[in-house]
C-alpha positions in Angstrom: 262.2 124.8 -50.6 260.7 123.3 -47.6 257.4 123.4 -46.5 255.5 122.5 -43.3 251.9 122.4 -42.2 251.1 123.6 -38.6 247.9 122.9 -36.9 247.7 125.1 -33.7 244.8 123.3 -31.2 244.5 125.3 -28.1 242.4 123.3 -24.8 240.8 126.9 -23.5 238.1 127.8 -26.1 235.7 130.1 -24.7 232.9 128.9 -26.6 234.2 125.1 -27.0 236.6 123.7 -24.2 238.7 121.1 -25.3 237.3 121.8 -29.0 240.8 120.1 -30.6 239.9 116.4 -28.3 235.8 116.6 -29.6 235.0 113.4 -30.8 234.3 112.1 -34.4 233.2 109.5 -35.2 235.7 107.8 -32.9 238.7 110.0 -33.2 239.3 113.6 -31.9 238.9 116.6 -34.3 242.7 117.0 -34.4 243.0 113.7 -36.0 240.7 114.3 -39.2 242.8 117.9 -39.5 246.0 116.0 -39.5 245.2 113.2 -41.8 243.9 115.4 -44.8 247.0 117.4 -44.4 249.0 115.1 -44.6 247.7 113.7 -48.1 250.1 117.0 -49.6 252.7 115.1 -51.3 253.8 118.9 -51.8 254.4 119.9 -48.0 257.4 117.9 -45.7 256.2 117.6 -42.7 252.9 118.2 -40.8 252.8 119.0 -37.4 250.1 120.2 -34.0 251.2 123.0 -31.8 249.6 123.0 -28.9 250.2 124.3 -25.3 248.1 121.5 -23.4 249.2 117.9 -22.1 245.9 116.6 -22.6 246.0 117.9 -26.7 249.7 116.3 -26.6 248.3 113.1 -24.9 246.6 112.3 -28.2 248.8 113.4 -30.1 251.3 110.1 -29.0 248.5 107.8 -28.5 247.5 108.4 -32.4 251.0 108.6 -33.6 250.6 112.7 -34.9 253.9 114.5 -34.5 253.6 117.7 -31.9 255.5 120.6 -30.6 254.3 121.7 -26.9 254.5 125.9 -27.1 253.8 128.8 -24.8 250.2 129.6 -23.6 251.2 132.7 -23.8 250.2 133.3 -27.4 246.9 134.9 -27.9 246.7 134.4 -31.8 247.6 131.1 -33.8 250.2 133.3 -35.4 252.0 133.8 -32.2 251.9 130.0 -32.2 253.6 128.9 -35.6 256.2 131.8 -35.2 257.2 129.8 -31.7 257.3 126.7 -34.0 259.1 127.8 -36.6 261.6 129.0 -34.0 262.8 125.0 -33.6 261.5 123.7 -36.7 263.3 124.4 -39.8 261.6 125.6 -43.0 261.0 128.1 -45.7 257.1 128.1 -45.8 255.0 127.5 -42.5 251.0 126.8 -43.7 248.9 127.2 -41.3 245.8 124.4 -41.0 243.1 125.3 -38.2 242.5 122.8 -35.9 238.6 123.1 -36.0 238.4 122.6 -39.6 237.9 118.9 -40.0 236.7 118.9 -43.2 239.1 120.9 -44.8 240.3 119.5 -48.6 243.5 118.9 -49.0 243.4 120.1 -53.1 242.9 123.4 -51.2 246.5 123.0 -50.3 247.2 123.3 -53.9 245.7 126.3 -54.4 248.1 128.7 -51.9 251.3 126.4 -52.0 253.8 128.0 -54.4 256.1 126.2 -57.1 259.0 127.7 -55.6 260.0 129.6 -53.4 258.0 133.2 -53.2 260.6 136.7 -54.1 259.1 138.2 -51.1 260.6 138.0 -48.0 258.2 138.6 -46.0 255.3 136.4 -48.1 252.4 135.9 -46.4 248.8 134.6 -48.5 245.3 133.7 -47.1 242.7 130.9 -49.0 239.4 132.6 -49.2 235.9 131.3 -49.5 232.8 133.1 -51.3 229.9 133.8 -49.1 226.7 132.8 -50.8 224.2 133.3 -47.7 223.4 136.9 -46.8 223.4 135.6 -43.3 227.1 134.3 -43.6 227.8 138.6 -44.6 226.4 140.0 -41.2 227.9 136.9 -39.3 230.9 139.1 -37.3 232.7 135.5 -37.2 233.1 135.5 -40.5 235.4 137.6 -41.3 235.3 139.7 -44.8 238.3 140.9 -47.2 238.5 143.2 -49.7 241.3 143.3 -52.5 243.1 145.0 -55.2 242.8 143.9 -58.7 246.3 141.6 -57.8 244.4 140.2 -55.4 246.1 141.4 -52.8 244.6 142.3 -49.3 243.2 146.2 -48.3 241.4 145.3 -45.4 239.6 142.5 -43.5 236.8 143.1 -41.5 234.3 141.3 -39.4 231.7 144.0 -40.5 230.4 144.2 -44.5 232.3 145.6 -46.3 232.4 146.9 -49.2 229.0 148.8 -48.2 226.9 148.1 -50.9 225.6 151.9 -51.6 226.1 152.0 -55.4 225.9 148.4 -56.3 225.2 144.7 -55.4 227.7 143.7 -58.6 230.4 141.9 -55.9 231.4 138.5 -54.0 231.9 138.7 -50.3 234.6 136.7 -49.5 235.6 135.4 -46.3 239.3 134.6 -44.7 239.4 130.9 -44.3 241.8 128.9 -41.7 244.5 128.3 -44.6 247.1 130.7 -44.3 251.1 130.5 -45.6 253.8 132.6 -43.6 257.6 132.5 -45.0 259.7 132.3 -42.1 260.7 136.1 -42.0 257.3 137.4 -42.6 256.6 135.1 -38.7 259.9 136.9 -37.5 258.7 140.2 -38.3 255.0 139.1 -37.0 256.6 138.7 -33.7 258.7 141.3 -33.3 256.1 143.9 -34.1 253.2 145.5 -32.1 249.5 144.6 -32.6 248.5 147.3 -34.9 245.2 149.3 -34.6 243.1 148.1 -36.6 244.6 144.1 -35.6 243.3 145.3 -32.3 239.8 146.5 -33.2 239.4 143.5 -35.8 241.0 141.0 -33.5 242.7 139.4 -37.2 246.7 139.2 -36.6 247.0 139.3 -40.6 246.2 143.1 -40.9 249.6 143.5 -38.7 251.3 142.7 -41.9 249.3 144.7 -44.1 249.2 148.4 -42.0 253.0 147.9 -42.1 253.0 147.9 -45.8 253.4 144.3 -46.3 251.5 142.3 -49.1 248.8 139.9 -48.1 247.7 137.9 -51.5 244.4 136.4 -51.1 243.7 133.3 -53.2 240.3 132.6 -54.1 239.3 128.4 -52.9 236.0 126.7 -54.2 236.5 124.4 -51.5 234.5 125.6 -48.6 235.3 124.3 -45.0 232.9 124.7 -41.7 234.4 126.2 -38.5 233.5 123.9 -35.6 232.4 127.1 -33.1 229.4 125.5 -31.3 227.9 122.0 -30.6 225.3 122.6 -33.1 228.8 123.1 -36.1 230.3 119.9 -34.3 227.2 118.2 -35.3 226.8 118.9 -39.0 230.4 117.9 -39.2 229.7 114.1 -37.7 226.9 114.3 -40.3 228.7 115.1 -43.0 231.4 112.9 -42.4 229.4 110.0 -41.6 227.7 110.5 -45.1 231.3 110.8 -47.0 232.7 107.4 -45.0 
């Protein structure tokens, strides 16, 4: 079984141009991704996609391996399913590349022993909200399960509603997500879905087309780096752990 880690880094963030290059402490944001991902002894190879010269740029002046892709993708998906079009493996993870302080033990947590039955495998890390803010946030985006654990529906709204009872963790989707290569095939060669569209998460075109999504519960929280003010409290924290 092989397994690869992709880090998609897009230049043209509407809330953060050039979010992937944002410097910290010295090296762009990419960088610290890439590093922690590649402490996995358990994946075999780690690689950015990206469809800018400037993200590639760094990418050879701090040694990362890259693949340059189509900036026609609208969803990181999109991305690793171009990727895993030229780069052979069984298991694609997908690492976002605003997550710098991702732990790499989370890797751990979704990578399989061996090789998954399902064809079309697909799983998702997800985090426990512990602020009611972090519930309302529409960024943050909510899943409910089965009792396998596996997904019904995402939403950025709350759900579930809490009419009858409070007795529930909200969990979030986090940025670690693994894709078999069939289940990236079948991504591509289906339409968005409805509720994909509504939701804007590319994951729920798997699961209104009867595909499992398994959701893995991860104590190890990450921060999205959204806005200057979450760029800052990751320098901080990083400049505390170094």
């Amino acid at each position: 079984m092989k397994t690869v880690a992709v880090i998609p880094a897009r230049y043209q963030s509407s809330r953060m141009p050039g979010k992937p290059l944002a410097d910290i402490l010295g090296k762009p944001m990419i960088w610290w991704v890439y590093k922690e991902a590649e402490k996995c002894a358990a994946l075999d190879g780690v690689l950015i996609a990206t469809d800018d010269e400037r993200i590639a740029e760094a990418c050879r002046r701090y040694g990362l391996r890259y693949e340059m892709t189509s900036a026609d993708h609208d969803t990181p998906t999109g991305r690793i399913w171009e990727v895993s079009t030229r780069v052979e493996a069984d298991l694609y993870l997908q690492v976002m590349g605003d997550e710098p302080l991702i732990n790499v033990q989370a890797f751990d947590l979704i990578l399989p022993a061996a090789l998954p039955q399902d064809p079309y495998y697909v799983a998702v890390l997800t985090n426990v909200m512990t602020h009611p803010a972090d519930v309302i946030d529409f960024s943050n985006q909510k899943v409910v399960t089965n009792a396998a654990r596996e997904v019904l529906m995402i939403s950025r709204s709350p759900i579930p509603y809490p009419k009858g009872t409070l007795d529930f963790e909200y969990e979030k989707v986090t940025g670690i997500q693994l894709y078999s290569r069939q289940a990236l095939d079948f991504y591509h060669r289906t339409p968005k879905s409805a509720l994909e569209k509504a939701e804007e998460n590319d994951m729920m075109r798997f699961i209104e087309n009867g595909h499992t999504v398994h959701a893995i519960q991860s104590p190890y929280k990450t921060v999205s780096v959204d806005t200057p003010k979450d760029l800052e409290l990751v320098r901080s924290v990083l400049q505390k752990k170094l």
